[in-house]
C-alpha angles and dihedrals in degrees: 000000000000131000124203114305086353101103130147127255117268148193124280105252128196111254100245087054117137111229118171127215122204116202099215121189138168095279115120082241098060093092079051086066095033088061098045084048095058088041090061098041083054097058107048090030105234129135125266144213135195110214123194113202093220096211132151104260088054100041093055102060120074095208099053094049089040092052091036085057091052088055090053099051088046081055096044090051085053099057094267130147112224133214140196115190126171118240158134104203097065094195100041094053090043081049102046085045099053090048094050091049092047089241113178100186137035134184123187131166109266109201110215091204115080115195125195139053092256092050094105093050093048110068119228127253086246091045100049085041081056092053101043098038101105107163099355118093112231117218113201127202104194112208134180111211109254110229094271088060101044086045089058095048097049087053089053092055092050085057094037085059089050092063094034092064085042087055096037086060097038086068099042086058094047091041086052088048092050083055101049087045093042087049088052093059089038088060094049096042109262112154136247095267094058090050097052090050083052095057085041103048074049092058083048099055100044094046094055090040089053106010138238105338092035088055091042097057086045099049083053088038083053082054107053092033092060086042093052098042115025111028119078113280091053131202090022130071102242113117105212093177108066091199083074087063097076091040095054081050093045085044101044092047095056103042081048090046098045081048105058091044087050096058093035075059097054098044085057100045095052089049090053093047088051101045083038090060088041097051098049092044087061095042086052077046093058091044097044079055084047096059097035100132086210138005093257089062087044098057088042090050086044088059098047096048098052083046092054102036090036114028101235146102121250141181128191117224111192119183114254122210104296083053085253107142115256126200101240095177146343150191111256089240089059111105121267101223122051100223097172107052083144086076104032093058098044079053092055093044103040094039085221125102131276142196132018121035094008134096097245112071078350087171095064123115099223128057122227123209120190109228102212139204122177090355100295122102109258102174137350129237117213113211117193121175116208090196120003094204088067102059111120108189138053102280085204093063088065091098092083096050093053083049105059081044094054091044081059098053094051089046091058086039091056089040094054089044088064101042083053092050089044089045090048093045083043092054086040097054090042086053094050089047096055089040082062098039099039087045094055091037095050092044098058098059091032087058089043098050083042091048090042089045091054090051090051086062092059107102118233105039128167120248086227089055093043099054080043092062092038092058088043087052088045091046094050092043090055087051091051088055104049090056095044077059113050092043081054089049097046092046085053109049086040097049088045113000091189108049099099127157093224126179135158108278131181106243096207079061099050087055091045091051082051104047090045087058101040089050087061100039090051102030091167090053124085118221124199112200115191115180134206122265090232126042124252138214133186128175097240135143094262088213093055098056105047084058092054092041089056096043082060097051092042092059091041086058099046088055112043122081116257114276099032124127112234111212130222114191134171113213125164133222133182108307092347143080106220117209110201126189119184121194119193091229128123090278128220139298117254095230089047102049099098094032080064090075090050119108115271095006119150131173096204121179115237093270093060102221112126106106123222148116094241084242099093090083090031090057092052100062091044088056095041081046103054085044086054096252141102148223141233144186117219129184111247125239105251093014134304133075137264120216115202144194127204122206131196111235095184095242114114116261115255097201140333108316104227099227 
């Protein structure tokens, strides 16, 4: 939809094309002319274009914009383009934008019923087209107001009667001040000029305070009150100086017409205030979209916004995974229950509106609005107006804001498109990683148990070498199993981190499980195991952490020299059981402690021997982690490290555990 000079680019059209305007209002006809219109441009094959004069009268009331936005939308479905334009000549401005569009045919509604005393002094908007038309041929549709219609209208002269009594005695009261104030000079000699500038300041004043009739009774008011009190004779309304005549004319046509530009001014300016408020409202809206931390704030943020720019209550219904509409959001004064899924989902489907006010579930007591990207409905945004006579702002301008809701829709689409392709590169580049890892780990036991089986094969062979190549094929299945773990335990926290089969489990007897498998797995490794004074229970899953538990006494043996005792010790601590296990090895480096728990870290020594994946620490603080825990390196007193893992016991914590 256009506004004002913003139009969209269009074809290049000969210049004895025919193009047909249609001059659309807030009458119950006007889809009747829609319709003709459409009909004509049809037939003789021409473009055409519906065009909405934007004036006060208009403006102001909520039933007419909400009924001229309807019609657009019926012109818009028809291949129309449509067209807003500020204005207060109605037919001049039909008129100027025809000609600067190069329109040949127009067709507007023509009401056969005139109200009003001054209706046969005011020229009609068909009868001032029918002036003015010059080259361009005028279609009329002729309409008589259903009941509905002539009932409204006669509601909106009883109120009009109300303010017109409010103004009527506003300028009394401002014409009675201008004499009070004009009598004042009069007594201290100012002359009759100033006088007359004083009456007329007074027409001014009360033109632009209650408007163009309003300023029109007091600019003939300003008349016959100089006349009466300050021309000779006084106190009567006979002019005995003819030269006073042209002066009460001259008088009376500029405070009508100052008048009548006062009040054009202050039309204007009430529409600009408005559309300026507005404006910067939905500039705060698209700034407010801008900042939402998540797409579940900016859908809340979207809801309270249309209520407070609007007035109206709204809900966002986005499609969910079988393509049904789900409420995302919604303000608290939206209704709780959707009553009308009927319309909402031929909204979503058709991209066009539905309910109320439209011509599809038009007795529905919610409106729903498409929110579009790329020409195809995203979302749909539910309107639903407690009390119509409340709303504030131009419904029809509600399109902007639908589309700076709908820009930020696309935008967390788009960002969730590319943390899902950095997710996916990331998973990609992880499985590559273990692929590489897994394949070389797995091939150098594989190649030692081979190598050990064909010796086997060799006649001949000593008792004392064949129990050596037995413990070499134990050592490097071993091996084999504890890798095949941890890549098990790391698919599984990773596919469902809570489900753990937890149970309460004596810590003191999940070392001891550890340490007795550990003795057999390194034989030529002592293993000192000091347990706790108390014993101790945690709620853990009692697989997992022996696993852990074994990770952590597999490191410390690949790292400390031959020879050297690893040690395996419980030690408690406010609201948590600390296992600690200390190796004899270099230790590690202060800025490198916590990169030691990231994927596919290793601290190798320059020869590069020391065999692993770079999961087994890694492992460990996923499996701390999903028991609510955690786990630490410390640098061991003498050298070395100590690895440990904290455990919740469930008891509150007196004071900081030293770990």
């Amino acid at each position: 939809m256009q506004d004002d000079d913003e139009s969209k680019p269009e074809p290049v059209l000969p210049l004895n094309a025919e193009r047909v305007l249609v001059a659309v209002g807030g009458s119950p006809w006007s889809a009747r002319l829609v319709r003709a219109a459409h009909r004509l441009a049809c037939s003789i094959k021409a473009p055409w274009i519906a065009l909405h004069i934007v004036t006060h009268e208009n403006f102001s009331s909520v039933d007419n914009r909400e009924r001229v936005r309807s019609v657009l939308k019926l012109a818009e479905s028809l291949g129309a383009e449509t067209a807003l334009i500020r204005g207060e000549r109605s037919a001049k401005d039909i008129l100027a934008f025809a000609r600067a569009r190069n329109v040949t045919k127009i067709v507007a509604g023509r009401d056969l019923r005139r109200y009003g005393l001054t209706s046969p002094f005011r020229p009609s908007l068909a009868d001032t087209l029918l002036q003015e038309q010059g080259d361009i041929d005028i279609f009329f549709v002729h309409g008589d107001p259903p009941a509905e219609r002539r009932s409204e209208e006669s509601g909106r002269r009883n109120r009009s009667a109300g303010a017109g009594l409010r103004a009527a005695a506003g300028s009394a009261l401002i014409m009675l001040l201008t004499l009070g104030l004009a009598l004042l000079f009069d007594r201290i000699g100012i002359g009759e000029p100033n006088i007359i500038m004083i009456h007329l300041l007074g027409a001014f004043f009360a033109a632009i305070a209650f408007g163009r009739a309003a300023g029109l009774a007091a600019s003939l008011w300003a008349v016959l009150q100089f006349n009466f009190f300050f021309t000779e004779p006084r106190l009567t309304f006979a002019v005995h100086d003819p030269g006073y005549l042209p002066i009460f004319a001259v008088m009376f046509i500029v405070a009508t017409v100052t008048a009548s530009l006062a009040t054009r001014l202050r039309r204007q300016s009430a529409i600009i205030r408005r559309q300026e408020a507005q404006t910067y409202q939905l500039y705060l809206f698209g700034q407010s979209l801008a900042e939402a931390p998540d797409s579940a704030a900016m859908l809340a943020e979207s809801c309270a916004q249309l209520t407070k720019i609007y007035s109206l209550e709204s809900a966002i219904f986005i499609p969910d995974a079988v393509g049904a509409p789900a409420r995302r959001a919604a303000s608290p004064g939206y209704p709780a229950a959707e009553a009308e899924p009927a319309a909402l989902a031929r909204c979503l489907a058709s991209g066009q509106a539905a309910g109320r006010g439209t011509d599809a579930f038009s007795g529905a007591a919610i409106r729903y609005e498409p929110v579009k990207s790329g020409g195809q409905a995203i979302a749909v945004v539910g309107l639903f107006e407690r009390d119509a006579a409340l709303a504030s702002a131009d419904v029809m301008r509600i399109d902007t804001a639908l589309s700076l809701i709908g820009r930020a829709l696309e935008r967390e689409r788009l960002v969730e498109e590319r943390r899902q392709a950095t997710l996916r590169a990331e998973s990609e580049r992880i499985r590559s990683s273990l692929l590489r890892s897994v394949s070389h780990d797995f091939r150098t036991p594989l190649s030692g148990i081979v190598g050990a089986a064909e010796s086997l094969g060799y006649a001949e062979l000593k008792p004392d070498i064949i129990a050596a190549i037995a413990a070499d094929i134990e050592g490097e299945a071993q091996q084999l199993s504890l890798l095949v773990e941890n890549i098990l335990n790391l698919t599984r926290l990773q596919e469902d981190p809570a489900r753990l089969r937890t149970s309460k489990e004596s810590v003191d007897d999940l070392v001891c499980a550890a340490a007795e498998t550990a003795r057999k797995r390194y034989r030529q490794r002592a293993l000192n195991v000091e347990l706790g004074e108390a014993p101790q229970t945690a709620e853990v899953d009692p697989l997992l952490i022996q696993q852990l538990l074994l990770n952590f006494i597999d490191n410390a043996d690949k790292y400390s020299p031959p020879g050297e005792p690893i040690g395996l010790s419980i030690e408690r601590a406010p609201g948590e059981v600390l296992i600690l296990v200390r190796d004899r090895g270099s230790g590690v480096p202060p800025d490198r402690v916590r990169q030691v728990f990231e994927k596919f870290v290793r601290l190798q020594p320059g020869d590069g021997s020391i065999r692993g994946s770079g999961l087994g620490l890694y492992i460990c603080e996923t499996i701390a982690k999903a028991h609510g825990g955690r786990v630490f390196l410390q640098a061991a007193p003498g050298g070395g490290s100590v690895f440990g893992l904290a455990l919740p016991t469930g008891e509150e914590k007196g004071g900081d555990g030293d770990a």
